[in-house]
LOMAR-773524 format. One line per 10 residues: number of its first residue (from 1); their letters; for each residue x, y, z of N, C-alpha, C. Coordinates in nm, 3 decimals, always signed. Each point is the difference from the previous one (the first is absolute). Layout:
N
NUM = a = X,Y,Z,X,Y,Z,X,Y,Z ~ ...
This chain:
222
1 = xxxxxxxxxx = -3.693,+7.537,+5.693,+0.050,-0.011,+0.138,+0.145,+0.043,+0.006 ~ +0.044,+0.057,+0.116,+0.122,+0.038,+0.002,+0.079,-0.125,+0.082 ~ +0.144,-0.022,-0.067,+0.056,-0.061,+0.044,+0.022,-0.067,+0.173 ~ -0.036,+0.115,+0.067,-0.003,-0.014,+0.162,-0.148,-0.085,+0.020 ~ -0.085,+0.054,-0.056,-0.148,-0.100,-0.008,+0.005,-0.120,-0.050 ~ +0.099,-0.042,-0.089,+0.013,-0.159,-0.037,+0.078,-0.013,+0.072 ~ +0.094,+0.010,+0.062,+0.074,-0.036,+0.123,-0.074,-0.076,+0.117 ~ -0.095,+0.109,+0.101,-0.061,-0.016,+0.071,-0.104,-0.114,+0.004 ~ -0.095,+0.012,-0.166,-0.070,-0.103,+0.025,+0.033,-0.138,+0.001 ~ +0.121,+0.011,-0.089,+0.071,-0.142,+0.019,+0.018,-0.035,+0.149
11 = xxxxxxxxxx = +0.080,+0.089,+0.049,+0.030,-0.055,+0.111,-0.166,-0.023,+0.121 ~ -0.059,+0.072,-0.076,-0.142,-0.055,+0.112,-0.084,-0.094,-0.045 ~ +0.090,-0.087,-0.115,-0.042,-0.129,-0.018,+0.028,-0.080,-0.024 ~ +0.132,-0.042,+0.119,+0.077,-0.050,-0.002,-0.084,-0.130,+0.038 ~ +0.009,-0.162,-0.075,-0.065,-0.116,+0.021,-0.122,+0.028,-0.061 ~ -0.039,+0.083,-0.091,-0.150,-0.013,-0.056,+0.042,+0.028,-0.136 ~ -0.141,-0.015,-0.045,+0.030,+0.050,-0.176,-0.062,+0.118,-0.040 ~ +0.102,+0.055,-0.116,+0.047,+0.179,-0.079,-0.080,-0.027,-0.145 ~ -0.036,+0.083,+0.000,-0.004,+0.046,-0.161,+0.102,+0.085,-0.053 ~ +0.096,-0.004,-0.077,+0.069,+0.049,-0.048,-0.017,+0.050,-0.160
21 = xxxxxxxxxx = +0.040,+0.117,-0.036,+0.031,+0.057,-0.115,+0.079,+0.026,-0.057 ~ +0.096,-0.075,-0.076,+0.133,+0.067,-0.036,+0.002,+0.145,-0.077 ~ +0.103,+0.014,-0.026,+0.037,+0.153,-0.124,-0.053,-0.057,-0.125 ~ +0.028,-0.100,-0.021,-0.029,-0.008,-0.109,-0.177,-0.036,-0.023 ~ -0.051,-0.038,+0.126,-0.178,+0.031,-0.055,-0.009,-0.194,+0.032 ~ +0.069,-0.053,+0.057,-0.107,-0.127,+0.024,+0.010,-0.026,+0.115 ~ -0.085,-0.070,+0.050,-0.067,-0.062,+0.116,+0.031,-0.118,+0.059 ~ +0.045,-0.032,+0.131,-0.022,-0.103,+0.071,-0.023,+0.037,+0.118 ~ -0.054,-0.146,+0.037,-0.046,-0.020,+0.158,+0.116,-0.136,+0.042 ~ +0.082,+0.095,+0.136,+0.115,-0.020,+0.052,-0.007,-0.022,+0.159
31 = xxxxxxxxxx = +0.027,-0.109,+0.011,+0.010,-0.044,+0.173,+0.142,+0.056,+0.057 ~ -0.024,+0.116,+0.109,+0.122,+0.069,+0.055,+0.047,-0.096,+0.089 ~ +0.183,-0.023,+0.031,+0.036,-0.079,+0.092,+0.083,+0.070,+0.060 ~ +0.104,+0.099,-0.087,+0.072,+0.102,+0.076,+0.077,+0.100,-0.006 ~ -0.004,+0.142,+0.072,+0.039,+0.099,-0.097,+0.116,+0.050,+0.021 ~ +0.092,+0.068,-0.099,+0.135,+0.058,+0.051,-0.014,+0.103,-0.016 ~ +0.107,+0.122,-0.055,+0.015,+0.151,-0.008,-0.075,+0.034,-0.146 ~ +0.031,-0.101,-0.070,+0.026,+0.028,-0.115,-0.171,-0.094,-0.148 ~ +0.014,-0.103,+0.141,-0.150,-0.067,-0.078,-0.067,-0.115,+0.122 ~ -0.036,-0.110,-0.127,-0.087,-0.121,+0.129,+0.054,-0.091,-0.116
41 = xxxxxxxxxx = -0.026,-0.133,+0.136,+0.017,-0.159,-0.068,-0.168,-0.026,+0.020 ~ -0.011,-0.064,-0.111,-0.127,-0.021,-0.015,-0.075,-0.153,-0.091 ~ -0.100,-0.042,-0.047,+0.010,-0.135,-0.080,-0.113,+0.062,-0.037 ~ -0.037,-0.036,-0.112,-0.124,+0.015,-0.062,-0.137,-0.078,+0.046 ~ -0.055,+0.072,+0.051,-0.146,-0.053,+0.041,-0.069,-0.165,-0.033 ~ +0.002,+0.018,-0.134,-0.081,-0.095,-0.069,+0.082,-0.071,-0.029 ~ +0.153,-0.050,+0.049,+0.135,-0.083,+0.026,+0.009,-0.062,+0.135 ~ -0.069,+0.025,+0.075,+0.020,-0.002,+0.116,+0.000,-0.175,+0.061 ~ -0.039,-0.053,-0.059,-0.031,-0.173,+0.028,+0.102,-0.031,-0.074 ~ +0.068,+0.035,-0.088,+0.155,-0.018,-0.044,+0.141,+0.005,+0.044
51 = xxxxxxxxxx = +0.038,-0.112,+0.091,+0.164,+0.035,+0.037,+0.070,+0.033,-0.056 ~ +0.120,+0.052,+0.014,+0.021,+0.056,+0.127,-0.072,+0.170,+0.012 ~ -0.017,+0.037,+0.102,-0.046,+0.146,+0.077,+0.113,+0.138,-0.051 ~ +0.001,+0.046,+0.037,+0.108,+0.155,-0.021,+0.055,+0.034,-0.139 ~ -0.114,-0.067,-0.143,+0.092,+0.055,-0.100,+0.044,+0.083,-0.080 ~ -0.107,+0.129,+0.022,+0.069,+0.135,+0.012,+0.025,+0.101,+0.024 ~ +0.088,+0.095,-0.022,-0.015,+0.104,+0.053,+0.012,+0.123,-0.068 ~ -0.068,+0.107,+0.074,-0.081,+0.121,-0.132,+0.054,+0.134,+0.069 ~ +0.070,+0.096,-0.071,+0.044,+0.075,+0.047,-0.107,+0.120,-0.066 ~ -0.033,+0.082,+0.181,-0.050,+0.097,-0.015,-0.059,+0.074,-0.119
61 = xxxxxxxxxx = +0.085,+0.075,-0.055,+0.031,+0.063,-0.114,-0.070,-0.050,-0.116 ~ +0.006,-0.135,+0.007,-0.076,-0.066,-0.177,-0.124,+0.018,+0.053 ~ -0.088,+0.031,+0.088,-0.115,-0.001,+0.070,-0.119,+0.145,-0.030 ~ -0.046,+0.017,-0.042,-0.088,+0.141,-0.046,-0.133,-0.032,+0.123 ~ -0.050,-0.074,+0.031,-0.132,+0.005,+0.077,-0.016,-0.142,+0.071 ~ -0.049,+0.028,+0.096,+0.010,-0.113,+0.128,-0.082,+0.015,+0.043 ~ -0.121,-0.159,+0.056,-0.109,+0.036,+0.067,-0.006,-0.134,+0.035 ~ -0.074,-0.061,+0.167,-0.051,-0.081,+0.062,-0.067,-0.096,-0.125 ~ +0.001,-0.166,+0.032,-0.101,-0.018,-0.101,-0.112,+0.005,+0.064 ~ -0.107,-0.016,-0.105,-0.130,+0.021,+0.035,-0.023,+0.150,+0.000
71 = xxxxxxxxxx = +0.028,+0.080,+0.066,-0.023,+0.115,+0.017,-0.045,+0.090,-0.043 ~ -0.074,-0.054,-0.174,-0.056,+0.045,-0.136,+0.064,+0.021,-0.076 ~ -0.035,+0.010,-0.137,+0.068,-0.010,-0.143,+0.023,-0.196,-0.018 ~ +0.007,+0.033,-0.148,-0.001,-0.121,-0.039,+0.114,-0.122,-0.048 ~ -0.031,-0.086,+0.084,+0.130,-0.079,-0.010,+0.064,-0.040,-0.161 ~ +0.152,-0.021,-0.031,+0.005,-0.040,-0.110,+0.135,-0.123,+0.062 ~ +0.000,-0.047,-0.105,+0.054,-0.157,+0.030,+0.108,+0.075,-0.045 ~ +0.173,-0.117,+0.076,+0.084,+0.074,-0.037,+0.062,-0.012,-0.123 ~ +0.101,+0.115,-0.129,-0.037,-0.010,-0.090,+0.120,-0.120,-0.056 ~ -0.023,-0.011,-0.177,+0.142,-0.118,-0.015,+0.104,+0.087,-0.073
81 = xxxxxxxxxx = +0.094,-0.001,+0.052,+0.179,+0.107,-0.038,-0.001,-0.104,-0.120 ~ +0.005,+0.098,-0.129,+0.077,-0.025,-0.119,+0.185,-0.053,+0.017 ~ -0.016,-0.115,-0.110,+0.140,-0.015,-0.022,+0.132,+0.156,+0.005 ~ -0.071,+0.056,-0.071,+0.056,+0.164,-0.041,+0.023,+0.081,+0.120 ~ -0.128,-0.010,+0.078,+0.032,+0.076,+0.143,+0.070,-0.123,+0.092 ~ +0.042,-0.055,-0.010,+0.035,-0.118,+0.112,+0.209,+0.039,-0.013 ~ +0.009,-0.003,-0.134,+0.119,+0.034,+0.002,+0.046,+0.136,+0.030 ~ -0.091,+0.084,+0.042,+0.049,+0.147,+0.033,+0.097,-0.005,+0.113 ~ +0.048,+0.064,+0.030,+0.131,-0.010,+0.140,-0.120,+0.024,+0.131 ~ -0.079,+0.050,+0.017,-0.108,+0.038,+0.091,-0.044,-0.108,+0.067
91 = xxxxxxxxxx = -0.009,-0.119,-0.098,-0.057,-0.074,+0.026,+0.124,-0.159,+0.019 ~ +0.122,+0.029,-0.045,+0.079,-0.100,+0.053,+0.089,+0.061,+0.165 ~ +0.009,+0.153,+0.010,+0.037,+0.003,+0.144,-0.175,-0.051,+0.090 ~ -0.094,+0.079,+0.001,-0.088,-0.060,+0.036,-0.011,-0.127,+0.049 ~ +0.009,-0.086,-0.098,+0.024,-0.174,+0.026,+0.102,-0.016,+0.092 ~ +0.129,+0.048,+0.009,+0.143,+0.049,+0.050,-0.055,-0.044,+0.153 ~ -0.090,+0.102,+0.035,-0.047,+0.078,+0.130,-0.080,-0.136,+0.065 ~ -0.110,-0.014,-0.122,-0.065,-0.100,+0.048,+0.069,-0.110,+0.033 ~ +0.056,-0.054,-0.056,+0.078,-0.158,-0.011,+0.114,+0.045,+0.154 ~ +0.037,+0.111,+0.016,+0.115,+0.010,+0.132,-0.104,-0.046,+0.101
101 = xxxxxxxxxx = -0.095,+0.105,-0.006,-0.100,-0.017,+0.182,-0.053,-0.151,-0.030 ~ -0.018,-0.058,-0.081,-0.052,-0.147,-0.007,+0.111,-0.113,+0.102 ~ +0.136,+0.024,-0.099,+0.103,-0.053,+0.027,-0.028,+0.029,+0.210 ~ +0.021,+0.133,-0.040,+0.037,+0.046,+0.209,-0.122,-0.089,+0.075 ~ -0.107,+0.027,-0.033,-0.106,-0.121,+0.072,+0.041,-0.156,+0.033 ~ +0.048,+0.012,-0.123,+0.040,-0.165,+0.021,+0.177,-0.025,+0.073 ~ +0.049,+0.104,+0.056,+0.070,+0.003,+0.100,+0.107,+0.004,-0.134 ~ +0.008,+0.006,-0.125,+0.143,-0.012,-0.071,+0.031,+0.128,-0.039 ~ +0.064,+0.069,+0.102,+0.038,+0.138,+0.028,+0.144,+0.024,-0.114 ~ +0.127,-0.094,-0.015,+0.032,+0.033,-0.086,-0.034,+0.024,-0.122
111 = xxxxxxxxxx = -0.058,-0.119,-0.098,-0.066,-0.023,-0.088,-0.044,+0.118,-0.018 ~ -0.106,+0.042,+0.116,-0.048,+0.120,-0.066,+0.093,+0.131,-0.040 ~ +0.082,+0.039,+0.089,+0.087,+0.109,-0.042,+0.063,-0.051,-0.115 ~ +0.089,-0.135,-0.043,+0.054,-0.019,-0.111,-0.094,+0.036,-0.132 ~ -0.107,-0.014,-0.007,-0.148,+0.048,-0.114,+0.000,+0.159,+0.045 ~ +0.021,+0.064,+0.114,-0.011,+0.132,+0.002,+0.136,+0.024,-0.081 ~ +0.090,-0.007,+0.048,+0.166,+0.019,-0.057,+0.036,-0.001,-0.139 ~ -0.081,-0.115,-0.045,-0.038,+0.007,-0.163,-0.026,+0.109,-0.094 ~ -0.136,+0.006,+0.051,-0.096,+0.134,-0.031,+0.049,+0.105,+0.031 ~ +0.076,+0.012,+0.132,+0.055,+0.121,-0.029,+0.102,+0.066,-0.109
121 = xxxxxxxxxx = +0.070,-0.079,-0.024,+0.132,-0.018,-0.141,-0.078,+0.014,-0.089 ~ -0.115,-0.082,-0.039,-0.079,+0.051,-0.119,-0.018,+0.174,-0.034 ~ -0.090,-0.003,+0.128,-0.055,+0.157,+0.056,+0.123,+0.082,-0.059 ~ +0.111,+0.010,+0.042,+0.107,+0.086,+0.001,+0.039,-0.004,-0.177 ~ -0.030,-0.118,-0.047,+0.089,-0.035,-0.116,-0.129,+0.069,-0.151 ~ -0.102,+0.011,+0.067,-0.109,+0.028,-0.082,-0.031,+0.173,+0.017 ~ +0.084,+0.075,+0.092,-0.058,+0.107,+0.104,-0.125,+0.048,+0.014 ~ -0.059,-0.111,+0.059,-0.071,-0.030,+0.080,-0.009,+0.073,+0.142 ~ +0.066,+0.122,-0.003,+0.005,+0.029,+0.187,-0.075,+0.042,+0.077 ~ -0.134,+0.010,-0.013,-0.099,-0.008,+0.081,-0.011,-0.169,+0.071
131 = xxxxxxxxxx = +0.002,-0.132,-0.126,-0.005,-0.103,+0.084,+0.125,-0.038,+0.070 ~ +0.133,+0.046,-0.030,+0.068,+0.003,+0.071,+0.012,+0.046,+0.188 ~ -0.067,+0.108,-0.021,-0.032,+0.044,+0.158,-0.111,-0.101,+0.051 ~ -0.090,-0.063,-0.059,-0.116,-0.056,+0.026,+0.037,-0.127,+0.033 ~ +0.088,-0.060,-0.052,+0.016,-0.145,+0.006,+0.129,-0.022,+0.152 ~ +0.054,+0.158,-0.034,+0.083,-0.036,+0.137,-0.002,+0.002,+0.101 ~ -0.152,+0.117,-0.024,+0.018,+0.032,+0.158,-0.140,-0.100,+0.040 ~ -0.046,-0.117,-0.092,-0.065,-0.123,+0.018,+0.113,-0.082,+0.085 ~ +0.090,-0.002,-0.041,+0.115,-0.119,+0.020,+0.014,+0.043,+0.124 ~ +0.014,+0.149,+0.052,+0.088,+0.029,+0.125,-0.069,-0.025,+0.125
141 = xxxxxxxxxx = -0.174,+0.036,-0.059,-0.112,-0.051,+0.081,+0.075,-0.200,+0.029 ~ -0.012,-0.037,-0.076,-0.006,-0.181,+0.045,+0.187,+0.049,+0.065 ~ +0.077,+0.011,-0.071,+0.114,-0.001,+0.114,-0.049,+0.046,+0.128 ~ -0.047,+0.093,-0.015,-0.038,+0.059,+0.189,-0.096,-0.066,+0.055 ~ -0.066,-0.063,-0.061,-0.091,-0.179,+0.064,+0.127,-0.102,+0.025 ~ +0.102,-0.027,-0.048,+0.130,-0.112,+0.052,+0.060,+0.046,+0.090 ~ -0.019,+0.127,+0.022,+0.104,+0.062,+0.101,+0.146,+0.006,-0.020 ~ -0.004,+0.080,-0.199,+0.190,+0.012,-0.058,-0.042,+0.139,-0.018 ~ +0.050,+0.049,+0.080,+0.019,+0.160,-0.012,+0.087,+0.068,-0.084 ~ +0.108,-0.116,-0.073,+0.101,+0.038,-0.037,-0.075,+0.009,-0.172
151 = xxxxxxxxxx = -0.069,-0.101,+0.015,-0.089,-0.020,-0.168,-0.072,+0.115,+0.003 ~ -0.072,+0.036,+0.135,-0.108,+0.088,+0.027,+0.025,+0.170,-0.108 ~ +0.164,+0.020,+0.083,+0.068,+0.111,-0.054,+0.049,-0.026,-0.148 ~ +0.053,-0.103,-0.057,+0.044,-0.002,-0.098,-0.139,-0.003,-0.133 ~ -0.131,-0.022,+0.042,-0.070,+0.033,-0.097,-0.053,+0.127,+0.004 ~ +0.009,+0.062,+0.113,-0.074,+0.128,-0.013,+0.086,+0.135,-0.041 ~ +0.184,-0.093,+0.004,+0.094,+0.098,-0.069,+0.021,-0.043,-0.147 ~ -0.114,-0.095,-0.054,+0.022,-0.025,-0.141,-0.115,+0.111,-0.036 ~ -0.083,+0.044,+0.094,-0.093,+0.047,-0.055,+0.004,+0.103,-0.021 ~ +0.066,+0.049,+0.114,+0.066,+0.201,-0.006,+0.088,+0.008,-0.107
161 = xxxxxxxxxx = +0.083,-0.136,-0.115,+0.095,+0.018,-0.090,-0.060,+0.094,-0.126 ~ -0.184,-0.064,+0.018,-0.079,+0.053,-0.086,-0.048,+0.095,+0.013 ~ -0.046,+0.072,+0.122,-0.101,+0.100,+0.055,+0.056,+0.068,+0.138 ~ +0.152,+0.022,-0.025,+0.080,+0.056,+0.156,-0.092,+0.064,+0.101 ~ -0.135,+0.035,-0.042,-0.069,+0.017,+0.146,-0.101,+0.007,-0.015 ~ -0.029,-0.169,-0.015,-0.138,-0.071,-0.001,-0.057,+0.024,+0.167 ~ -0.117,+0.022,+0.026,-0.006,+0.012,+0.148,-0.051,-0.156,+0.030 ~ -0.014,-0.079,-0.067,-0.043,-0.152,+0.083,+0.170,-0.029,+0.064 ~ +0.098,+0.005,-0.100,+0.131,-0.059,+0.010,+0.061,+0.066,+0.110 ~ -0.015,+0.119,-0.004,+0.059,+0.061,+0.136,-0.020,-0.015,+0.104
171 = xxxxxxxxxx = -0.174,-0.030,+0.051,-0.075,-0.036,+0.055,+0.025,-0.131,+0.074 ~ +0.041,-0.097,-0.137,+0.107,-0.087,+0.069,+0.107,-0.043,+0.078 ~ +0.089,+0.083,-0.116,+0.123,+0.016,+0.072,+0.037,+0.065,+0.162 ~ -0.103,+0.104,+0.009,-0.003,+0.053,+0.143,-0.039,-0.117,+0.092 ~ -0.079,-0.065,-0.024,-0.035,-0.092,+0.070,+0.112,-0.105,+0.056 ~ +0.038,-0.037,-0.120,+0.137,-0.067,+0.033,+0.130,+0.018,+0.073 ~ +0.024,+0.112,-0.053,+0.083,+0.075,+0.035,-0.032,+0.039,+0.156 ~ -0.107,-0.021,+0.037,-0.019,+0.061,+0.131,+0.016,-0.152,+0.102 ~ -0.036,-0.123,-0.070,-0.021,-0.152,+0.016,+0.155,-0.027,+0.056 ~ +0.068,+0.054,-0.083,+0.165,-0.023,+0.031,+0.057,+0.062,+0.057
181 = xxxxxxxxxx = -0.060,+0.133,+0.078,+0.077,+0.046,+0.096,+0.086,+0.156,-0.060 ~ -0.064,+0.007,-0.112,+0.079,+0.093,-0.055,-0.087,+0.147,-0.019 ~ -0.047,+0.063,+0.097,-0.149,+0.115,+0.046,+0.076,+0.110,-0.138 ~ +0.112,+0.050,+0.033,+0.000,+0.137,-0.064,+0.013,-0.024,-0.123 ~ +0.014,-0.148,-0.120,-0.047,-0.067,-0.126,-0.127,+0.013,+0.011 ~ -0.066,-0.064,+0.054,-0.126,-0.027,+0.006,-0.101,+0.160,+0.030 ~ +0.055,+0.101,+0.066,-0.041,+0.123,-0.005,-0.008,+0.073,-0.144 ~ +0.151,-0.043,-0.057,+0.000,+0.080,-0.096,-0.102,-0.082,-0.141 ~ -0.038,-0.116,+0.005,-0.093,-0.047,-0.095,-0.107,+0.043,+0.021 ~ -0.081,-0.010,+0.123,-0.081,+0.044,+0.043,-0.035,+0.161,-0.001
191 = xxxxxxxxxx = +0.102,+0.094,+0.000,-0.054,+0.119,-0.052,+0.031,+0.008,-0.155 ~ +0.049,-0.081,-0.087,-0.014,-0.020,-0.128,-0.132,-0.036,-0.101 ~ -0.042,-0.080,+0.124,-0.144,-0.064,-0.027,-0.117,+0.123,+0.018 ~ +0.035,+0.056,+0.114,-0.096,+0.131,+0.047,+0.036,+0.094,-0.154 ~ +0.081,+0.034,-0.008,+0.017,+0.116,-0.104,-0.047,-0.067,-0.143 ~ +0.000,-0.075,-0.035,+0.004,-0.079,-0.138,-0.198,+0.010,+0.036 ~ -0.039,-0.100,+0.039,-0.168,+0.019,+0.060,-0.056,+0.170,-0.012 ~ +0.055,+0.096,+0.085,-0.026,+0.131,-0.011,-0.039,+0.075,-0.143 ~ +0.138,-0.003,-0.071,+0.053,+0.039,-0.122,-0.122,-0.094,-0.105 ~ +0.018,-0.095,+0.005,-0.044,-0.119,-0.138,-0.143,+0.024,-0.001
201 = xxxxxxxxxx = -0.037,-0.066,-0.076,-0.121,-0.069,-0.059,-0.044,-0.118,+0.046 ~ +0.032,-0.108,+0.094,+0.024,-0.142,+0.068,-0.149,+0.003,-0.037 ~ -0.088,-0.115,-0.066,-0.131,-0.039,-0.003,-0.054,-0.060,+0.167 ~ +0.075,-0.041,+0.100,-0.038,-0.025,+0.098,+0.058,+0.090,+0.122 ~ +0.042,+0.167,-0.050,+0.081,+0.074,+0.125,-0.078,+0.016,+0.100 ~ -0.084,+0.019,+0.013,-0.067,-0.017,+0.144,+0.007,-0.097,+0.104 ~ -0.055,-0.117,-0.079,+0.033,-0.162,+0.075,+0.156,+0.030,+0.028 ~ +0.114,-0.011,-0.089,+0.121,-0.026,+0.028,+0.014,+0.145,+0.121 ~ +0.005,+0.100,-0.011,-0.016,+0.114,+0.149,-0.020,-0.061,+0.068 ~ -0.102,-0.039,+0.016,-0.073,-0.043,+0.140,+0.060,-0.096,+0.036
211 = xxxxxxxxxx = +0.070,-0.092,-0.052,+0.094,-0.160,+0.056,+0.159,+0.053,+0.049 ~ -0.005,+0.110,-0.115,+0.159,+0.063,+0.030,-0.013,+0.074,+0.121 ~ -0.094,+0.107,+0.018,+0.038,+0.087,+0.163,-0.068,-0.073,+0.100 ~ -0.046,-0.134,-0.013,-0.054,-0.107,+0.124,+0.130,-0.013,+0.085 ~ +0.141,-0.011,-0.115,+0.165,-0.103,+0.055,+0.020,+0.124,-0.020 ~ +0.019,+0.121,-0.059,+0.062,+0.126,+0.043,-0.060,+0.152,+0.032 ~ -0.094,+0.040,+0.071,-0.020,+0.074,-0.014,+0.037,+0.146,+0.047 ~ +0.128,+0.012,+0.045,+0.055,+0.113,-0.029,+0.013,+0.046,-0.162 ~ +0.014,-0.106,-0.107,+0.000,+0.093,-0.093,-0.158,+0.088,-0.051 ~ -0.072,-0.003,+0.066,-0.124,+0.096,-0.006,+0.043,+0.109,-0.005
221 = xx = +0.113,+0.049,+0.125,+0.027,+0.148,+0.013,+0.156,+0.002,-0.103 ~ +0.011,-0.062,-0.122,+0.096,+0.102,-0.095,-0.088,+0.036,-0.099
């Protein structure tokens, strides 16, 4: 499946349960609760009578094949992570991710960024900079749920420190930038975002197009 096809079906099952396939070849069945740019919060199926709800979340990318359950093929129970794989970094930002959106449910919005803020220093200190962009522009998402625009910008300019023209971050920043009153900032991210999308490789450039020339579409005609 191509990345835009695990996208989609996630999102068209949103409140039901996924079969999922990671990269690496195992299987679970995953109750969707909700999706961002970048992945879904989700709990494991056969967890589900277990409090608390939202505990984790799966980014796109670790994902090879996605399907409705039921829908055929054969179920496999989900599998048990070795001591060995548990300590991989994959799997402590992961937790990172999970443990923030847990925290945000339960309304402890700092908490959670202070566990994002963490991980990110790790991220940076390990170079780590793929989870670096991942974890921040997680964080900037829950800042822009509090309504701190100022956090909003300051994670998505930690993220350009790594990837000066990430198109989620710009994507942001235009947004913001446009939030505050400041159009010809917010223009110029926004055709940063257009050109970076154009040019790149983005695993979701289509989706991100289509959200970007919704709020600008004069940049169609550069």
């Amino acid at each position: 499946m191509t990345p835009d096809e695990i996208e989609q079906l996630i999102k068209a099952n949103i409140d039901k349960t996924v079969s999922v396939v990671y990269v690496d070849g195992k299987t679970q069945e995953l109750f969707v609760h909700t999706v961002d740019d970048e992945g879904f919060v989700c709990d494991i199926a056969n967890e589900m009578s277990q409090p608390p709800p939202y505990a984790y979340w799966v980014r796109f990318t670790d994902v090879r094949e996605a399907r409705a359950a039921g829908s055929g093929g054969k179920q496999t129970d989900a599998p048990q992570v070795s001591d060995a794989e548990d300590s991989k970094s994959w799997h402590r930002y992961r937790d990172a991710m999970s443990a923030s959106t847990k925290l945000t449910q339960q309304n402890d919005n700092e908490e959670a960024l202070r566990l994002l803020d963490d991980a990110i220093a790790m991220a940076i200190s390990e170079n780590e900079n793929q989870w670096v962009l991942t974890l921040s522009h997680h964080a900037a998402v829950i800042s822009n749920f509090l309504g701190n625009l100022s956090q909003v910008k300051h994670y998505y300019e930690k993220s350009l420190e790594f990837n000066p023209e990430n198109p989620r971050a710009l994507f942001g920043l235009a947004d913001v930038a446009k939030e505050q009153g400041e159009l010809e900032l917010a223009k110029e991210y926004a055709a940063r975002c257009y050109k970076a999308l154009m040019e790149g490789d983005d695993f979701l450039r289509d989706s991100r197009l289509e959200r970007l020339l919704k709020k600008w579409p004069e940049l169609a005609q550069h």
